[in-house]
C-alpha positions in Angstrom: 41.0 30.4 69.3 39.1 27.3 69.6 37.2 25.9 73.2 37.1 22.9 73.9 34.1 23.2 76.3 30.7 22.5 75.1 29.1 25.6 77.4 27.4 28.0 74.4 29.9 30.9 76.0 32.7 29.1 74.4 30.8 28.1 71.1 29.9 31.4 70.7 33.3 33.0 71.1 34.2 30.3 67.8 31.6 33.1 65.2 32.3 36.9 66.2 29.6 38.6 64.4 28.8 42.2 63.5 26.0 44.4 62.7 25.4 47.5 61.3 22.7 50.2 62.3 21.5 51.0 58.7 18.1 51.4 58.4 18.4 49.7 54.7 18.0 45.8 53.4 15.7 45.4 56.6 13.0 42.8 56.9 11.0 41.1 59.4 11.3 37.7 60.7 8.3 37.3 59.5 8.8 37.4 56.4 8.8 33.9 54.6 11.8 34.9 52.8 14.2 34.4 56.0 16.0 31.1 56.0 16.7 29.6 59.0 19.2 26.6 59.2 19.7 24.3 62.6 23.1 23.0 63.5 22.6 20.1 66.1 25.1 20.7 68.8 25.8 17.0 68.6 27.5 17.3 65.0 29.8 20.0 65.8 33.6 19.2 65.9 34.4 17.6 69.3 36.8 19.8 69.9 34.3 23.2 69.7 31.7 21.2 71.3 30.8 17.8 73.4 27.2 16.1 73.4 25.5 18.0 76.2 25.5 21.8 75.1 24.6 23.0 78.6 28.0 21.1 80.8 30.2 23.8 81.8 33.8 23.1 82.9 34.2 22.6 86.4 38.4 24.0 86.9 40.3 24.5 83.4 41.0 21.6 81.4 43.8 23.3 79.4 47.1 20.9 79.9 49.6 23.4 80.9 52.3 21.1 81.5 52.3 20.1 77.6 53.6 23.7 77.6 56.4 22.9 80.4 60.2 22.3 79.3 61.3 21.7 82.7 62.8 19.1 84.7 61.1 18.1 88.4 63.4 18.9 90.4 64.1 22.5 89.4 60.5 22.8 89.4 60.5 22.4 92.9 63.4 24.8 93.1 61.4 27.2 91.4 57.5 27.3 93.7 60.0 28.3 96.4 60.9 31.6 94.8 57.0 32.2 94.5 56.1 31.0 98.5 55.7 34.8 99.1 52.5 35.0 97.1 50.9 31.8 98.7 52.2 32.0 102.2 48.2 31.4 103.2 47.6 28.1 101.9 51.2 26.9 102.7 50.4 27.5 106.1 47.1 25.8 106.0 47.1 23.0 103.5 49.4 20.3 104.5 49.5 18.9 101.3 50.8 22.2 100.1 54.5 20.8 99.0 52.7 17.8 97.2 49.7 19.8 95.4 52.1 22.8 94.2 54.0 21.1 91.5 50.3 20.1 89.9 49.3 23.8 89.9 52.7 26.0 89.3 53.6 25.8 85.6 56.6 26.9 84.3 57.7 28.1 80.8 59.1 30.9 78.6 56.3 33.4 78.4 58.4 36.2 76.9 61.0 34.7 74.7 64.0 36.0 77.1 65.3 32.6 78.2 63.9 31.9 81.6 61.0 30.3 83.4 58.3 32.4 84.0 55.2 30.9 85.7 50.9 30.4 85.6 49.3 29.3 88.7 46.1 27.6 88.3 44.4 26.3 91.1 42.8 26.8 94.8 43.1 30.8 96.1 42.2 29.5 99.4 39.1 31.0 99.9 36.1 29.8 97.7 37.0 30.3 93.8 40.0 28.9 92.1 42.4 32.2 90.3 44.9 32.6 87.6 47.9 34.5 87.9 51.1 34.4 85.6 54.1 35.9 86.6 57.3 36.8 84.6 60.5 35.9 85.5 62.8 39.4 86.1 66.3 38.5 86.6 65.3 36.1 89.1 62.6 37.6 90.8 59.1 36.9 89.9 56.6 39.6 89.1 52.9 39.2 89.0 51.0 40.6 85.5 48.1 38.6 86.0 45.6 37.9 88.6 41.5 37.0 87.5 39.4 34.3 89.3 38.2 31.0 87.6 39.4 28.6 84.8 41.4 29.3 81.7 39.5 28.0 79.0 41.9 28.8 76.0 45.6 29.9 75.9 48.0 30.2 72.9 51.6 29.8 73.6 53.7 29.8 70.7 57.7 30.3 70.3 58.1 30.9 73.9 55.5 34.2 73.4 52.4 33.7 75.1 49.7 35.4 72.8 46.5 34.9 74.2 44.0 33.6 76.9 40.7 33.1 77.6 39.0 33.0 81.3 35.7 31.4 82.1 34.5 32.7 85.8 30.8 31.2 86.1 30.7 32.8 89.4 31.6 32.8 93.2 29.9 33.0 96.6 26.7 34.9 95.7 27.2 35.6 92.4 24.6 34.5 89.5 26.4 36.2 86.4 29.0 34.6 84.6 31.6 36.0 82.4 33.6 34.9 79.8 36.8 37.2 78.8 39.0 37.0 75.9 42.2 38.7 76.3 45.4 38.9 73.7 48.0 39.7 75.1 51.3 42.5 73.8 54.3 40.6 74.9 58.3 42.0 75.2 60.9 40.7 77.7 60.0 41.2 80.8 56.3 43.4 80.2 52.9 41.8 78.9 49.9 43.9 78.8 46.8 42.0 78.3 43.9 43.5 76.0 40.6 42.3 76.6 39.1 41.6 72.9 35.6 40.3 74.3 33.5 40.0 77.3 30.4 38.2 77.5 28.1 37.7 80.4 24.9 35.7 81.1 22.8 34.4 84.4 24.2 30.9 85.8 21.3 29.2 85.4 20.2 30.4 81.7 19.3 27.0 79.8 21.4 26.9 76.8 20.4 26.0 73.5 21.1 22.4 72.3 20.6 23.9 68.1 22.8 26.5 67.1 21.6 28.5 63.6 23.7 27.8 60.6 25.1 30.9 60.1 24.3 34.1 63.0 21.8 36.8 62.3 22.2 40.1 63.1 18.8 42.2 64.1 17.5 45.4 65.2 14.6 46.1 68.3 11.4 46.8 66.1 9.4 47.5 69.6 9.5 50.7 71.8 10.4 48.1 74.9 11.2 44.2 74.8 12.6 41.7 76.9 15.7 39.7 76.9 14.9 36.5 79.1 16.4 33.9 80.8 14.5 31.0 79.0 12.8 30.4 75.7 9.3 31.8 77.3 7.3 34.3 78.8 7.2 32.9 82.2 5.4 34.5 84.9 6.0 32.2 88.0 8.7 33.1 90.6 12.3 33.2 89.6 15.0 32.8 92.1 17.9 34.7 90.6 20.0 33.6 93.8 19.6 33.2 97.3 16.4 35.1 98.5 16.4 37.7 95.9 13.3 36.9 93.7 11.0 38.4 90.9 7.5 37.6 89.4 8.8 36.8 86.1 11.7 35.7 83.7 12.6 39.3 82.2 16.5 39.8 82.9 16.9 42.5 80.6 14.5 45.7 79.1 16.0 47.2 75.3 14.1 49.9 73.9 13.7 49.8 70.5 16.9 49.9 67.0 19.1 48.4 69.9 21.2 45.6 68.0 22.1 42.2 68.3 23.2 38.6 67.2 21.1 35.7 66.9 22.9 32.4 67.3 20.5 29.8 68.1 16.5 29.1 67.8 13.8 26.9 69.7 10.1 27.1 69.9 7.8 27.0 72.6 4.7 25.3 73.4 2.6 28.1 72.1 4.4 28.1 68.5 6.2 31.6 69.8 10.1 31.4 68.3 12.7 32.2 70.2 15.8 33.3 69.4 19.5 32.9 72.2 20.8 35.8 71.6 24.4 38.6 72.3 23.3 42.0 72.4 25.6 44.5 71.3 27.0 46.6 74.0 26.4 50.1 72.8 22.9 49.6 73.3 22.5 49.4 77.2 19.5 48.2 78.5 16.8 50.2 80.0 16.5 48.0 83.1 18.3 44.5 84.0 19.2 41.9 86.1 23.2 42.1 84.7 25.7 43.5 87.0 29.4 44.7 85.6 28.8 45.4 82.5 29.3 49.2 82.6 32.5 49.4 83.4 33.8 47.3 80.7 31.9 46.7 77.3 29.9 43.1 78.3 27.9 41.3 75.6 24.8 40.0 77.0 23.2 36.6 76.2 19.6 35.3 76.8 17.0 34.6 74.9 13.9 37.0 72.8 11.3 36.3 71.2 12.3 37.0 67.4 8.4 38.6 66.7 9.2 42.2 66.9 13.1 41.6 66.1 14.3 43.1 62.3 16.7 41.3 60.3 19.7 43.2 58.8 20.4 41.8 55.9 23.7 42.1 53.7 26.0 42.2 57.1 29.4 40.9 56.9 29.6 37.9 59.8 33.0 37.4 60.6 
């Protein structure tokens, strides 16, 4: 799947890496035989990335009614049969009747001949969902229901195959999550298969150099830090709201956990500084990350690469 936002959640879900935990063809990153290659944002394909690295999409982008083979009028027809499910904002948004036809979309999903249906828009409380419903004899059937923007979908001979969901967040939350899902489809069933969740904090600055080609490391350190920026910072971090802490640590690994290195920057002091997804079946010690137990997360931030161990001889999808 390719995103066409320039956010570093989607750039990342374009290189699914993977490492293994073999204690063989390690080596440090200090060694001066590890080659590391920049890729400016800025030269990447515009439609993986756009100039500014760290703009996130603000509702999904995707143009679902290139998807649509229906006329107007029966389109209209249609939203009525699906009223049940939004009888709260047709009772309080007048414009309801005018706004419904830009957020219902209607297509084969399943290949059986009829229209199914993706909402997209306003749930009537703060976020904006997603729900898709199939079309069952006439009655429509909810399969789908998350919060946000779709950032990806694949619809191809009336089978919809896959879909991607940005949510950076509602209300008090500071995580965001991006999820890939590809999804089993037969007439009238779809079961959606989540393939990859990542997650990071809101406010994370994002890297404006990706790396060439992603390295895959090991924790050489009994403790270290994943972090919200490219520092050691000590002053006081909001995280949201009131809630606080004395520095930027988001994360605590104890050491042979494993991860991905996509990007690199150095600080003022020289130190380099890796953005990095750690790999899920390493959980960390102590964070700042919520949800990510339940369902295998990938966490991004940034580490210094000093005490992290390159893997070498890994196969980088």
């Amino acid at each position: 799947m390719k995103y066409k936002y320039s956010n570093i959640l989607f750039v990342l879900s374009l290189i699914n890496g993977s490492c293994g935990s073999s204690d063989q063809d390690r080596h440090s990153t200090n060694d001066t035989n590890v080659n590391v290659t920049l890729v400016d944002t800025n030269s990447l394909d515009s439609s993986i990335a756009s100039e500014n690295i760290e703009e996130t999409p603000k509702r999904s982008n995707i143009d679902l009614s290139a998807f649509e083979e229906i006329h107007a009028d029966d389109k209209v027809e249609l939203i009525k049969h699906l009223e049940f499910d939004y009888d709260y904002l047709s009772r309080n948004d007048e414009n309801w009747a005018i706004n419904a036809t830009e957020v219902f979309h209607f297509f084969d999903l399943d290949n059986d001949g009829d229209m199914d249906a993706i909402y997209d828009g306003w749930s009537g409380g703060e976020p904006t969902i997603v729900r898709i419903y199939l079309n069952i004899e006439g009655t429509y059937k909810r399969v789908l229901n998350e919060v946000q923007y779709i950032t990806d979908i694949q619809i191809e001979n009336h089978v919809l195959n896959a879909i991607s969901i940005w949510d950076p967040g509602c209300c008090d939350s500071y995580v965001a999550f991006h999820e890939d899902y590809i999804v089993h489809t037969s007439k009238d069933h779809m079961f959606f298969e989540s393939i990859k969740r990542t997650a990071i904090i809101g406010d994370e600055p994002k890297p404006s150099q990706l790396l060439s080609e992603p390295i895959c490391f090991v924790i050489d350190k009994d403790i270290y830090y994943l972090r919200s920026s490219p520092e050691i910072d000590t002053t006081e971090l909001v995280i949201y709201d009131n809630y606080r802490r004395s520095d930027n640590i988001i994360a605590q690994y104890e050491k042979d956990a494993h991860g991905i290195a996509y990007a690199q920057t150095t600080d003022h002091t020289g130190r380099i500084w890796w953005f990095v997804e750690m790999d899920p079946d390493y959980y960390p010690v102590e964070t700042e990350f919520y949800d990510y137990e339940t369902e295998e997360t990938y966490l991004l931030g940034w580490m210094s690469s000093r005490y992290l161990t390159v893997i070498k001889d890994e196969t980088i999808l």
